[in-house]
C-alpha atoms as a printed R data frame, in Angstrom:
    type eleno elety resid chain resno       x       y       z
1   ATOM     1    CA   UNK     A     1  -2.852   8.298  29.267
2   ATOM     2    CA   UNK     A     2  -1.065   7.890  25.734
3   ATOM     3    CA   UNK     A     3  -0.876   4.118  24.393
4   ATOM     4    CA   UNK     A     4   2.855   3.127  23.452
5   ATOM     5    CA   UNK     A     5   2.416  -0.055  21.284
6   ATOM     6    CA   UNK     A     6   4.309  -2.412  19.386
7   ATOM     7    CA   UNK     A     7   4.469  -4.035  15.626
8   ATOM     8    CA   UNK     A     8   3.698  -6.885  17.369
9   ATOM     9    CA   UNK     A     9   0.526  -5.308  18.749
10  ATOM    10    CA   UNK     A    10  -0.766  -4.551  15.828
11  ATOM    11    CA   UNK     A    11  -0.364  -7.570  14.341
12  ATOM    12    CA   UNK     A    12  -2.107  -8.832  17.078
13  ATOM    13    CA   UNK     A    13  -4.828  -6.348  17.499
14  ATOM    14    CA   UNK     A    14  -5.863  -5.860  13.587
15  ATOM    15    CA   UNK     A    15  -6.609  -8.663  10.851
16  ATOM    16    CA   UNK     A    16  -7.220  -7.980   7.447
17  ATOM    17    CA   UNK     A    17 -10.616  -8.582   7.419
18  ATOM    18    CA   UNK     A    18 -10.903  -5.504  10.083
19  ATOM    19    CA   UNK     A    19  -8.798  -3.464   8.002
20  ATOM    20    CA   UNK     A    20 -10.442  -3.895   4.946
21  ATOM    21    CA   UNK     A    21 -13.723  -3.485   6.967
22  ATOM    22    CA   UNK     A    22 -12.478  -0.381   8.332
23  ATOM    23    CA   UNK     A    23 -11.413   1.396   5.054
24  ATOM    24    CA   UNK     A    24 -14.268   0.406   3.111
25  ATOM    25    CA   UNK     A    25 -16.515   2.344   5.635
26  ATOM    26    CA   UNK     A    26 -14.584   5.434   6.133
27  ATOM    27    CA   UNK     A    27 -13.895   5.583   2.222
28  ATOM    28    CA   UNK     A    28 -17.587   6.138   2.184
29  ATOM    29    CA   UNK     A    29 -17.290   9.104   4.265
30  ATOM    30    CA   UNK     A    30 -13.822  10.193   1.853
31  ATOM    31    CA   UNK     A    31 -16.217  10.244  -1.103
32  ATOM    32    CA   UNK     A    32 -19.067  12.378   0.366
33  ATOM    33    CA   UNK     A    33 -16.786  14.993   1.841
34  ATOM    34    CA   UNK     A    34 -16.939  13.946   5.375
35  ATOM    35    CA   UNK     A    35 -13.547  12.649   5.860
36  ATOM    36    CA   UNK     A    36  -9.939  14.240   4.698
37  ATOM    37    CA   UNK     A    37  -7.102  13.278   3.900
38  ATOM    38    CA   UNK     A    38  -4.112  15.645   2.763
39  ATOM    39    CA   UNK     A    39  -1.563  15.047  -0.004
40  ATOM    40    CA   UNK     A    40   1.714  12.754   1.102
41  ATOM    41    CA   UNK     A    41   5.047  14.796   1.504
42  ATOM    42    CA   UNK     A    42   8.769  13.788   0.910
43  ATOM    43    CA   UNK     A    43  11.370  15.770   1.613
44  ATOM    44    CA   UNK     A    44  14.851  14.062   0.440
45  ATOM    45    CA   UNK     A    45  18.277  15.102   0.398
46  ATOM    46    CA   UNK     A    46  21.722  14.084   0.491
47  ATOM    47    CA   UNK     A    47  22.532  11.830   3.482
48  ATOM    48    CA   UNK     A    48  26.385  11.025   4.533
49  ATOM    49    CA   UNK     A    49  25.141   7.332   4.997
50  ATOM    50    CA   UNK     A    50  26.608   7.002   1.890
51  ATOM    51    CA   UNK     A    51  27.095   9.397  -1.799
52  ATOM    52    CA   UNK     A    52  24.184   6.913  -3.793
53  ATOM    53    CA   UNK     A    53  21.949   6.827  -1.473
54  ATOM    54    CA   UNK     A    54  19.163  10.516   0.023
55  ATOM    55    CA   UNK     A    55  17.293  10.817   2.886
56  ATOM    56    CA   UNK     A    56  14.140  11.277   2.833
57  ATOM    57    CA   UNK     A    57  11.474  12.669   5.407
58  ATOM    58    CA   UNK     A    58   7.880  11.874   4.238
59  ATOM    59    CA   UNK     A    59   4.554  12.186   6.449
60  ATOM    60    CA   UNK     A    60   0.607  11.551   5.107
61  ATOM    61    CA   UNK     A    61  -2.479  12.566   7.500
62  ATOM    62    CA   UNK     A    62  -5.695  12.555   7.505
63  ATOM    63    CA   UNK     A    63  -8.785  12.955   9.632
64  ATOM    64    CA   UNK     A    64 -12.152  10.529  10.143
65  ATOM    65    CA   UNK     A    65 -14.697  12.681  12.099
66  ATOM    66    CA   UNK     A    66 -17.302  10.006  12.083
67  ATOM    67    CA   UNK     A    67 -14.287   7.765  14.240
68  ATOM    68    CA   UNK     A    68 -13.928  10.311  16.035
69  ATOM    69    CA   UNK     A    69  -9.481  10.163  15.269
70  ATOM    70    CA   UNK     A    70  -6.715  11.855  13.243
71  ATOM    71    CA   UNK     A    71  -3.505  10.579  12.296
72  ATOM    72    CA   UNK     A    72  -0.170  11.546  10.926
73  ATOM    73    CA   UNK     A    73   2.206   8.929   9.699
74  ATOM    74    CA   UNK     A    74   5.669  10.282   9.651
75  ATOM    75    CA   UNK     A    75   9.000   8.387   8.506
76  ATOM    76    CA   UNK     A    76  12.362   8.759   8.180
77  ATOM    77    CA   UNK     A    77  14.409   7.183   5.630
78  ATOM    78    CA   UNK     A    78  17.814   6.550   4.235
79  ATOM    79    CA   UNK     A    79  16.973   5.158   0.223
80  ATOM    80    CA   UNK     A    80  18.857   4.022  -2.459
81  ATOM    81    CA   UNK     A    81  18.296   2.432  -6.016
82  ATOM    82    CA   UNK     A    82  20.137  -0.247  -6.416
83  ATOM    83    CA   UNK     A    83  19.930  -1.850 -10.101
84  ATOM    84    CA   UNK     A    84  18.181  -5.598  -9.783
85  ATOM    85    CA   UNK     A    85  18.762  -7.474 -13.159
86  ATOM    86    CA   UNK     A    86  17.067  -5.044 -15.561
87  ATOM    87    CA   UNK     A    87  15.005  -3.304 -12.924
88  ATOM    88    CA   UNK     A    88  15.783  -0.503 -10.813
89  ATOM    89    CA   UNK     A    89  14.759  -0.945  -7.414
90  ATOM    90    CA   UNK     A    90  13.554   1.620  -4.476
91  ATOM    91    CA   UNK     A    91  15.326   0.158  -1.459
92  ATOM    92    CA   UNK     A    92  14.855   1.658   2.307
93  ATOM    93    CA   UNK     A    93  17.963   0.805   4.270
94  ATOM    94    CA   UNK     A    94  17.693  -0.065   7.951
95  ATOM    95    CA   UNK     A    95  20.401   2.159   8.884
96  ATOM    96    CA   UNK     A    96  18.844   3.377  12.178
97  ATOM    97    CA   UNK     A    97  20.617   1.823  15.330
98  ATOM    98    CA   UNK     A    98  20.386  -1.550  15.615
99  ATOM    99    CA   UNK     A    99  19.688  -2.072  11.780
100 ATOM   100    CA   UNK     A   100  16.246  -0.429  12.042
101 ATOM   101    CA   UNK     A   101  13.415   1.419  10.012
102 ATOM   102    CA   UNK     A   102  12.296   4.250  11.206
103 ATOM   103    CA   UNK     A   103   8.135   4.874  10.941
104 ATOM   104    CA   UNK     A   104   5.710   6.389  13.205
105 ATOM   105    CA   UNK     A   105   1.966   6.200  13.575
106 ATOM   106    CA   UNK     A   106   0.668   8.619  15.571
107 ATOM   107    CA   UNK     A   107  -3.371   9.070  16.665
108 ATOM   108    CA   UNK     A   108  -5.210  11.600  18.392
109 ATOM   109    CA   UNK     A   109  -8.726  12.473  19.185
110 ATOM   110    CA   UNK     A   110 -10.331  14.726  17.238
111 ATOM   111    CA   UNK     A   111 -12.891  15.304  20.397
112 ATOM   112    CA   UNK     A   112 -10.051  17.158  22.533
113 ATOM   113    CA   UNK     A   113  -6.856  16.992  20.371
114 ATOM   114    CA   UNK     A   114  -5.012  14.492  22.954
115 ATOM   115    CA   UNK     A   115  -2.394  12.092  22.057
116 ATOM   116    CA   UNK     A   116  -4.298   8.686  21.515
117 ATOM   117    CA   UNK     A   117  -1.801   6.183  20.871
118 ATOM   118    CA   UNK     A   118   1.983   5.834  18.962
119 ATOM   119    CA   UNK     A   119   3.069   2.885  17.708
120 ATOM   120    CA   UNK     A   120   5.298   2.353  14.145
121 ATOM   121    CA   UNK     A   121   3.994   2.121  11.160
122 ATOM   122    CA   UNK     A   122   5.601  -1.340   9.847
123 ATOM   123    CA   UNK     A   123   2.668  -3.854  10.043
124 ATOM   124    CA   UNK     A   124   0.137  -1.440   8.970
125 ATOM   125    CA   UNK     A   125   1.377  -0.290   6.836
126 ATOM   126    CA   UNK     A   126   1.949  -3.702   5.054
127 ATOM   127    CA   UNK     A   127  -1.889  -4.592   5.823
128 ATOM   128    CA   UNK     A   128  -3.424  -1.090   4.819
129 ATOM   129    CA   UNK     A   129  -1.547  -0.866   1.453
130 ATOM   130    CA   UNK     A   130  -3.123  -5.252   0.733
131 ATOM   131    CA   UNK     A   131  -6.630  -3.723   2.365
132 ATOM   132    CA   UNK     A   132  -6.926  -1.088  -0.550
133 ATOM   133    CA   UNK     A   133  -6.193  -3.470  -3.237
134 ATOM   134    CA   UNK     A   134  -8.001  -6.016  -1.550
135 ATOM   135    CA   UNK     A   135 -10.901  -3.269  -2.068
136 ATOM   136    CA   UNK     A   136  -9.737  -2.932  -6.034
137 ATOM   137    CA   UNK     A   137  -9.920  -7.159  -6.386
138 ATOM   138    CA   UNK     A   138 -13.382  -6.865  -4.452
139 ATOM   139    CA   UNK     A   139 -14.985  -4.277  -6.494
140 ATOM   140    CA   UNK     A   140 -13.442  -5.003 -10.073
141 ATOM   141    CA   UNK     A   141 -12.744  -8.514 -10.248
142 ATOM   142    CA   UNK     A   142 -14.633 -11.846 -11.447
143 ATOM   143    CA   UNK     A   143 -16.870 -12.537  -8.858
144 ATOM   144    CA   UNK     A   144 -16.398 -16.259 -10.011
145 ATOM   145    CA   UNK     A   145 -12.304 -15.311  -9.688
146 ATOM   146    CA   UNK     A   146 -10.392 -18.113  -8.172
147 ATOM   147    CA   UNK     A   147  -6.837 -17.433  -9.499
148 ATOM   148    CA   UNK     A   148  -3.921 -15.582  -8.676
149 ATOM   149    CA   UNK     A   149  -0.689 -14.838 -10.566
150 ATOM   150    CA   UNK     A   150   1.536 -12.291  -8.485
151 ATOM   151    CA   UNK     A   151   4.706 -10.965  -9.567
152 ATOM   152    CA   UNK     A   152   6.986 -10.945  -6.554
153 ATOM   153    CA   UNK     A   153   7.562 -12.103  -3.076
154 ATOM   154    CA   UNK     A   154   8.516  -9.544  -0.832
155 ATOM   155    CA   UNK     A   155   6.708  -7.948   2.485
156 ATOM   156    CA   UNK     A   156   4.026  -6.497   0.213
157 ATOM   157    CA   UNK     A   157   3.308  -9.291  -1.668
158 ATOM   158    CA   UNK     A   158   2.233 -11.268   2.040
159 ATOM   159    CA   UNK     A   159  -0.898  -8.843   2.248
160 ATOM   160    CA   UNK     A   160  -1.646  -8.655  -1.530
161 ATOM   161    CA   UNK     A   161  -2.567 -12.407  -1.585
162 ATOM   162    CA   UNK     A   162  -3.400 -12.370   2.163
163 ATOM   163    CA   UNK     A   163  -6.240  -9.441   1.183
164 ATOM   164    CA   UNK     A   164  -7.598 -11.230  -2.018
165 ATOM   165    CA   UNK     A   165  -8.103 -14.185  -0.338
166 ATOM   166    CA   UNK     A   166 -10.231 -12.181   2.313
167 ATOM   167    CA   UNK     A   167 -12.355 -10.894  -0.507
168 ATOM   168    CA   UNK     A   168 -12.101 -14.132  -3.251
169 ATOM   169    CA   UNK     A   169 -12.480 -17.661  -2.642
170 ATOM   170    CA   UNK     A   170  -8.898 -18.444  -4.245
171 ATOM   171    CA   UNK     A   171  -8.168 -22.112  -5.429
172 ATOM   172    CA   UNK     A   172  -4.783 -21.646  -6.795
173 ATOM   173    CA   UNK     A   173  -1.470 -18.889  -7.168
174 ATOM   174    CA   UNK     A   174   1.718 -18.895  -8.972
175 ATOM   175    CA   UNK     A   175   4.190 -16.349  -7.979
176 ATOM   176    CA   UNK     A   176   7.258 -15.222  -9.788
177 ATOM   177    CA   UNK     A   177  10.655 -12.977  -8.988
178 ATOM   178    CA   UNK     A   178  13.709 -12.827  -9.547
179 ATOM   179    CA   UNK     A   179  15.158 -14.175  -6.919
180 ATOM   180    CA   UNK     A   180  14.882 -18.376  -6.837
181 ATOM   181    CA   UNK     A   181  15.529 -18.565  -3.534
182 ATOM   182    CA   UNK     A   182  13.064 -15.586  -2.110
183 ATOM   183    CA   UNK     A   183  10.291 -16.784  -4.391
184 ATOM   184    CA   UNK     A   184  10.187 -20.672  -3.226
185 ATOM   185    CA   UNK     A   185  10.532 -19.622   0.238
186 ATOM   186    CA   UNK     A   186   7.528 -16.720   0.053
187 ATOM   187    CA   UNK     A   187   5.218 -19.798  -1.917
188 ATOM   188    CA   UNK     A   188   6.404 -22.752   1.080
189 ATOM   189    CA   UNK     A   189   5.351 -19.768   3.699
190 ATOM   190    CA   UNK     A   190   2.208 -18.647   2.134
191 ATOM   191    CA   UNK     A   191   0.720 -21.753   1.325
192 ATOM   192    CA   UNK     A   192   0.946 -22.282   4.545
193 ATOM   193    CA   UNK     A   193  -0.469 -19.069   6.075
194 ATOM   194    CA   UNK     A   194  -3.580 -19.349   3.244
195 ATOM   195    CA   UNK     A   195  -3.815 -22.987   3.643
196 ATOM   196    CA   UNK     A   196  -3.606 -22.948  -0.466
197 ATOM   197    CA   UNK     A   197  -0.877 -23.606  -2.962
198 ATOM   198    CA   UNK     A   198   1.220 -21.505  -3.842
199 ATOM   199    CA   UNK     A   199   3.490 -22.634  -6.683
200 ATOM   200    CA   UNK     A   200   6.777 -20.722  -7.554
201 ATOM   201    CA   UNK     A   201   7.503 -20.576 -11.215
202 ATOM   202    CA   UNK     A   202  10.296 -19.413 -13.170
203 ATOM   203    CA   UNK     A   203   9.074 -16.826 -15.410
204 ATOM   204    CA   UNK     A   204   6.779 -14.194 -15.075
205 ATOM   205    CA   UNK     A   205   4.439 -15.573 -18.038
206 ATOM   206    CA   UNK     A   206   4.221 -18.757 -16.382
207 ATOM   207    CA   UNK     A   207   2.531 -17.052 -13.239
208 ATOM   208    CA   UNK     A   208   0.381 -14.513 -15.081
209 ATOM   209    CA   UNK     A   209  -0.977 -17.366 -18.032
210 ATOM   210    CA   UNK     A   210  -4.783 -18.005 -17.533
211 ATOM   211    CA   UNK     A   211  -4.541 -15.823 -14.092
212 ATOM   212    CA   UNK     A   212  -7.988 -14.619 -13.360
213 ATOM   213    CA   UNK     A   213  -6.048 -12.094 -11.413
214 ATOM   214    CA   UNK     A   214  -2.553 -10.546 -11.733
215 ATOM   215    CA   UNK     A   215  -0.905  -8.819  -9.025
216 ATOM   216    CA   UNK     A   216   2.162  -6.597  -8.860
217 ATOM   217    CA   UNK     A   217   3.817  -6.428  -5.522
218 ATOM   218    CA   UNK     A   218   6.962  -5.171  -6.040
219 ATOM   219    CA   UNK     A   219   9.774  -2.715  -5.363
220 ATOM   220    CA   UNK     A   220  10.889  -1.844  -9.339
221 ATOM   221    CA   UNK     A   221  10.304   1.851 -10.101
222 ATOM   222    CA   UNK     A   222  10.553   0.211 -13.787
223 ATOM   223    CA   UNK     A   223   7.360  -1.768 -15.369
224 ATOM   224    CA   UNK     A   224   7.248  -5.499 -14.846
225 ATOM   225    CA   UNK     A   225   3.713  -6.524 -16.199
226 ATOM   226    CA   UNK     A   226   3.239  -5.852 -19.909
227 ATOM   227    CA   UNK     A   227   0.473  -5.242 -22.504
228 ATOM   228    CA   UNK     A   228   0.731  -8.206 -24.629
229 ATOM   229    CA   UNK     A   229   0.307 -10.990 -21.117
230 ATOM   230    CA   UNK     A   230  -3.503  -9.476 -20.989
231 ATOM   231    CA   UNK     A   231  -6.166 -11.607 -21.509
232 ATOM   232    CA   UNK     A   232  -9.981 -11.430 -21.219
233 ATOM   233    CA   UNK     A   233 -11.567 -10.944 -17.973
234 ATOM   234    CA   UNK     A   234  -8.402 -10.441 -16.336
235 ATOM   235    CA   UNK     A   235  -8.161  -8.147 -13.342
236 ATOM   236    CA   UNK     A   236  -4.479  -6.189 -13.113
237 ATOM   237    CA   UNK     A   237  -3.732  -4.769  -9.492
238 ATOM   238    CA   UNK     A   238  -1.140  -2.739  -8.978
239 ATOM   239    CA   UNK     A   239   0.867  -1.303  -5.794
240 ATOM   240    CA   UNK     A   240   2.439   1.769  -7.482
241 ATOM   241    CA   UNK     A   241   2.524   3.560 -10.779
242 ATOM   242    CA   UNK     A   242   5.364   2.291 -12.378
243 ATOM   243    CA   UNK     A   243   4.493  -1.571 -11.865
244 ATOM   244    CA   UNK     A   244   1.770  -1.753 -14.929
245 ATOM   245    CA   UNK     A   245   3.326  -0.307 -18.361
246 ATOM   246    CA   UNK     A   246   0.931   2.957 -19.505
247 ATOM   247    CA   UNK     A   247   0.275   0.938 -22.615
248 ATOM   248    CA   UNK     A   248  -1.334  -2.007 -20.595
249 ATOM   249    CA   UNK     A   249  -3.246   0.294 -18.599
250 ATOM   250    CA   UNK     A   250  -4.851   1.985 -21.474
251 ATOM   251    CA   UNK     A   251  -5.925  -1.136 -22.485
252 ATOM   252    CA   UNK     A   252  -7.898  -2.491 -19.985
253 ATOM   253    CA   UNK     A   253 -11.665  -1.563 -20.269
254 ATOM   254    CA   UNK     A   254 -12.196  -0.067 -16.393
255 ATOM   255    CA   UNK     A   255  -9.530   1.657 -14.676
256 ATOM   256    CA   UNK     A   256 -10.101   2.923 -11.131
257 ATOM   257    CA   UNK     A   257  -7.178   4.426  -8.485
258 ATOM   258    CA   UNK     A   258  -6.984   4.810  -5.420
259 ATOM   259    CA   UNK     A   259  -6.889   8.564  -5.369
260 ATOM   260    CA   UNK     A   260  -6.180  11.810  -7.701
261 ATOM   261    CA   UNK     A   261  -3.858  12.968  -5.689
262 ATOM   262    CA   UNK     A   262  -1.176  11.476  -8.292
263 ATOM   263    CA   UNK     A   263   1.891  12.277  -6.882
264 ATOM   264    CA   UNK     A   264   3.882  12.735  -3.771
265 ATOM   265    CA   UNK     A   265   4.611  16.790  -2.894
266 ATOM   266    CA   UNK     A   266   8.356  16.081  -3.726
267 ATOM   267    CA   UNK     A   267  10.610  18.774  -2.466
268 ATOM   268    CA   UNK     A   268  14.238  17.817  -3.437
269 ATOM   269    CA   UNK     A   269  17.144  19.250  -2.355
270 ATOM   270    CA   UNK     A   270  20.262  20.328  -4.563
271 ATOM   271    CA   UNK     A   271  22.961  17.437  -5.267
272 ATOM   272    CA   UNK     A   272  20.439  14.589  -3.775
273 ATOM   273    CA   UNK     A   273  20.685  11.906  -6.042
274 ATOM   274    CA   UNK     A   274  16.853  10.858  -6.638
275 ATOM   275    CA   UNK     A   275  16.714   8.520  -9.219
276 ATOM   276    CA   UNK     A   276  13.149   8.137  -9.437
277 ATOM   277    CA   UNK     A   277  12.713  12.036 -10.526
278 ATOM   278    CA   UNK     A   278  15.107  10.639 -14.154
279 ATOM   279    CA   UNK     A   279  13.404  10.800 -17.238
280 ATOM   280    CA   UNK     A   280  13.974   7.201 -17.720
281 ATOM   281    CA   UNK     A   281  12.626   5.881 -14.645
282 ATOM   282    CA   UNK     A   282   8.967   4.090 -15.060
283 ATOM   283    CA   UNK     A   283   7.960   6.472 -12.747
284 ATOM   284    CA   UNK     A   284   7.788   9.517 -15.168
285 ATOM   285    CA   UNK     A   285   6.364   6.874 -17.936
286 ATOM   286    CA   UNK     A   286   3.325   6.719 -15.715
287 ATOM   287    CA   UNK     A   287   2.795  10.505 -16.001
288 ATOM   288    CA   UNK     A   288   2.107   9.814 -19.456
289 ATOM   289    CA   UNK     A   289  -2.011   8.742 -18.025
290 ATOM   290    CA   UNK     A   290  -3.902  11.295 -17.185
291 ATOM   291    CA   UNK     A   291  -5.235  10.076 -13.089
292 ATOM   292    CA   UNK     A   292  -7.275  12.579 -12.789
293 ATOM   293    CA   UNK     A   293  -9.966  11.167 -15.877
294 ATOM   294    CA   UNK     A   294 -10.179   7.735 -13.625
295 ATOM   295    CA   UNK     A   295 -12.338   7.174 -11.114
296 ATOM   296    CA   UNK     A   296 -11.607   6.367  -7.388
297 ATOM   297    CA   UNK     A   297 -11.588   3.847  -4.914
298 ATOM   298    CA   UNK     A   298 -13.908   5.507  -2.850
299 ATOM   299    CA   UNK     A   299 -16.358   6.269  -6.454
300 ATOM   300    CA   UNK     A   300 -16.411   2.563  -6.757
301 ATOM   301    CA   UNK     A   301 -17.093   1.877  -2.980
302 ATOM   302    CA   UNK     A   302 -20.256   4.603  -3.631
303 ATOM   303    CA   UNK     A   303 -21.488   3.134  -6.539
304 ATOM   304    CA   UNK     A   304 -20.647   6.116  -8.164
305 ATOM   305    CA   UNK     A   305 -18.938   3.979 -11.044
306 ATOM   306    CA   UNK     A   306 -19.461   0.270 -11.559
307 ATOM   307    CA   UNK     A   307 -15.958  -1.721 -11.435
308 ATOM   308    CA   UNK     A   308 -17.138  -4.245 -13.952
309 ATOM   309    CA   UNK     A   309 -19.769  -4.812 -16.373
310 ATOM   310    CA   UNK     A   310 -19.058  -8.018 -17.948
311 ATOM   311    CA   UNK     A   311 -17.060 -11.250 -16.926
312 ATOM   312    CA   UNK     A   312 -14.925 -10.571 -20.400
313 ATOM   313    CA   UNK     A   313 -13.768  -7.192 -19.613
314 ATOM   314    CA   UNK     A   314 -10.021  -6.119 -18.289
315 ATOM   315    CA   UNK     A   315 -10.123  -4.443 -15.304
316 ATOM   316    CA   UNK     A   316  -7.055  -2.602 -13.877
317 ATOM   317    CA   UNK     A   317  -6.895  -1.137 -10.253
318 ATOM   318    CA   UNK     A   318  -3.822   1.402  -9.383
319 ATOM   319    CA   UNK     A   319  -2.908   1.883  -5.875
320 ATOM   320    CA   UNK     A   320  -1.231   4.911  -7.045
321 ATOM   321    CA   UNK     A   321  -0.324   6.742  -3.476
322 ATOM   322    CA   UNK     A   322  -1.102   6.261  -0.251
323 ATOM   323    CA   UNK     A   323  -3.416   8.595   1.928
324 ATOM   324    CA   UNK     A   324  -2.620   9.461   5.536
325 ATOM   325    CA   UNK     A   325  -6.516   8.689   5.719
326 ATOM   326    CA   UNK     A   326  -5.813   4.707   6.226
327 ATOM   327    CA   UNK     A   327  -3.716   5.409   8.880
328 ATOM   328    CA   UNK     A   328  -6.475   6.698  10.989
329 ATOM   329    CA   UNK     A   329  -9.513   4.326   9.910
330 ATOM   330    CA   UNK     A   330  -6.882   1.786  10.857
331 ATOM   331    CA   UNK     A   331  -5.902   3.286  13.797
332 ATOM   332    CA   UNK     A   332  -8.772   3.820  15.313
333 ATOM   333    CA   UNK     A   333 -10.088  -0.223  15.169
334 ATOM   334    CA   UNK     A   334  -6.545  -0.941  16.618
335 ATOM   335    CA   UNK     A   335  -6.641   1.624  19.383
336 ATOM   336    CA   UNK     A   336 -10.222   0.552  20.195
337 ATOM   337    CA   UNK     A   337  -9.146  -2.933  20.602
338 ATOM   338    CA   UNK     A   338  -5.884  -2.077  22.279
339 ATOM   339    CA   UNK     A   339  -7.957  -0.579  25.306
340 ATOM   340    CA   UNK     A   340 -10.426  -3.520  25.469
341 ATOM   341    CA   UNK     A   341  -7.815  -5.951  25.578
342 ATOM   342    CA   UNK     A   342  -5.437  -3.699  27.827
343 ATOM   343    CA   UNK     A   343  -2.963  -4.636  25.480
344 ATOM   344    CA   UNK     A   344   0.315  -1.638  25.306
345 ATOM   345    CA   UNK     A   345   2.139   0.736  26.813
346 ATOM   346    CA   UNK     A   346   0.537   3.749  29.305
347 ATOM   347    CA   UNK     A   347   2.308   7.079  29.329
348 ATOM   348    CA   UNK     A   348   1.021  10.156  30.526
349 ATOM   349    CA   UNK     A   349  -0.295  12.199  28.330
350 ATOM   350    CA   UNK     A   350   1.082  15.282  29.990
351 ATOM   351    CA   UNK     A   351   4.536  13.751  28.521
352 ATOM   352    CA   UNK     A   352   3.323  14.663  24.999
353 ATOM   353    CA   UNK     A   353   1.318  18.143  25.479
354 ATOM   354    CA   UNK     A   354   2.401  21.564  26.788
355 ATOM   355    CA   UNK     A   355   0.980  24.273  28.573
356 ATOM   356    CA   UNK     A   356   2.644  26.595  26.127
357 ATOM   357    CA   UNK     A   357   0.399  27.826  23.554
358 ATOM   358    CA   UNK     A   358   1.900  26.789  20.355
């Protein structure tokens, strides 16, 4: 039988404690060759949702042997890039039926090739992308850290404090963006979830200012953290290229990313209107650092590299793309727990084979 399951599931089924737990382990296998993981693809287009805005068709995989799973995350999107103040944004639109997202996890064994389990990719998706930076804050960050200043307070933001918490014992966080209202309802709700204060402030200086560490969690394909807010000992964290200026980057003393697979295999089609392939976008500014010279998450997770060697030093993590790889170290925990807990839906799994050879 195939497991159907829901966001709520997950949510239910895998903390971030597990999911750190579960990347840290199979990144150990990523760096010695034993797992794979193959380069994201996005496919966009035009879309007659409306004239500014593509679709766009991306899927990530990857396989852990020593789990025993594979997994493919596919999803299907209608973006735009709307303009936000001085920052251009990447916005998904729920434009599905229903004002929905559409994002698909889906597992199999790597024992017979069955269908494991589907369920969307939502919730893990939030928790795998705070997981891997949560790694980057564990591995390159004051050990004595007990700050946080993050700039913004969207979904990804939740798991970016949620995950350095796991990994820090955290005292205090300020949080800035742009939006009054978003902001001072994201601190109210995650002080409570962290049981800590969170204090909104009104300029991004004010939350990164004696930060011990600075996290970007936003949606701006433009830079909002900036060389001259560094200061010694600070770790930067990033959720995509274009959050940190190049210039800031350069200067910290260790620089590790997630992987050196630096960009997306972007296939665009003619008249889409993709902003983040401009010139100007932050984006292409970020192709200015050569990925490639840095090491890895997974190096760091080794001990091929040391993250830090001395509580002065500016350390900068960049959770420069995702890997299809998460999805099944992720997967598998949540699937395992799923059938202990008989949580889900059962289909048969002759619903999702053939007898046709492919």
């Amino acid at each position: 039988m195939t497991l159907i399951l829901s966001n709520e599931d997950v949510e239910n089924l895998l903390s971030m404690p597990d999911c750190i737990d579960a990347l840290e382990t199979a990144y150990l296998d990523l760096a010695e060759g034993r797992g794979v993981s193959r380069q994201r693809t996005d496919c966009i287009t035009p879309t007659t949702w409306h004239e500014d805005a593509v679709y766009g068709l991306k899927s990530m995989d990857g396989v852990v042997p020593a789990l025993g799973v594979g997994a493919i995350r596919i999803n299907s999107d209608i973006i735009t890039n709307p303009l936000v103040g001085n920052s251009r944004r990447r916005v998904k639109v729920p434009a599905a039926p229903n004002e929905r997202y559409v994002g698909l996890v889906l597992l199999f064994s790597t024992h017979n090739g069955e269908p494991l389990a589907i369920f969307p990719d939502g919730v893990l998706q939030h928790i795998r992308v705070g997981a891997t930076n949560g790694l980057g804050v564990k591995y390159m960050a004051r050990e004595d850290a007990t700050s946080i200043g993050i700039l913004g307070s969207g979904w990804q933001a939740e798991t970016q404090l949620t995950a350095a918490c796991a990994v820090r014992k955290i005292e205090t966080i300020r949080c800035f963006s742009p939006n009054q209202d978003n902001r001072e309802a994201f601190c109210t709700r995650m002080s409570d979830v962290l049981g800590i204060d969170v204090r909104p402030v009104a300029q991004p200086e004010e939350a990164i200012a004696g930060a011990d560490i600075v996290m970007c969690a936003s949606n701006s394909i433009d830079p909002i953290f900036f060389k001259q807010w560094i200061e010694p000992g600070m770790h930067l964290s990033s959720i995509k290229k274009p959050e940190i200026e190049p210039t800031a980057i350069r200067a910290a003393d260790k620089i590790a990313v997630h992987t050196h697979d630096t960009d997306p295999i972007l296939v665009v089609a003619k008249n889409a209107k993709f902003r983040e392939s401009s010139k100007q976008a932050g984006w292409n500014d970020a192709a200015k650092l050569d990925f490639k010279s840095f090491p890895t998450l997974p190096d760091l997770i080794a001990h091929r590299v040391t993250g830090r060697d001395a509580p002065e030093q500016v350390t900068c993590f960049l959770n420069n793309l995702g890997l299809g790889y998460q999805f099944a170290a992720a997967g598998s925990v949540i699937y395992r727990r799923a059938k202990e807990r008989s949580v889900g839906h059962e289909l048969p799994t002759d619903w999702f084979t053939e007898t046709v050879h492919p």
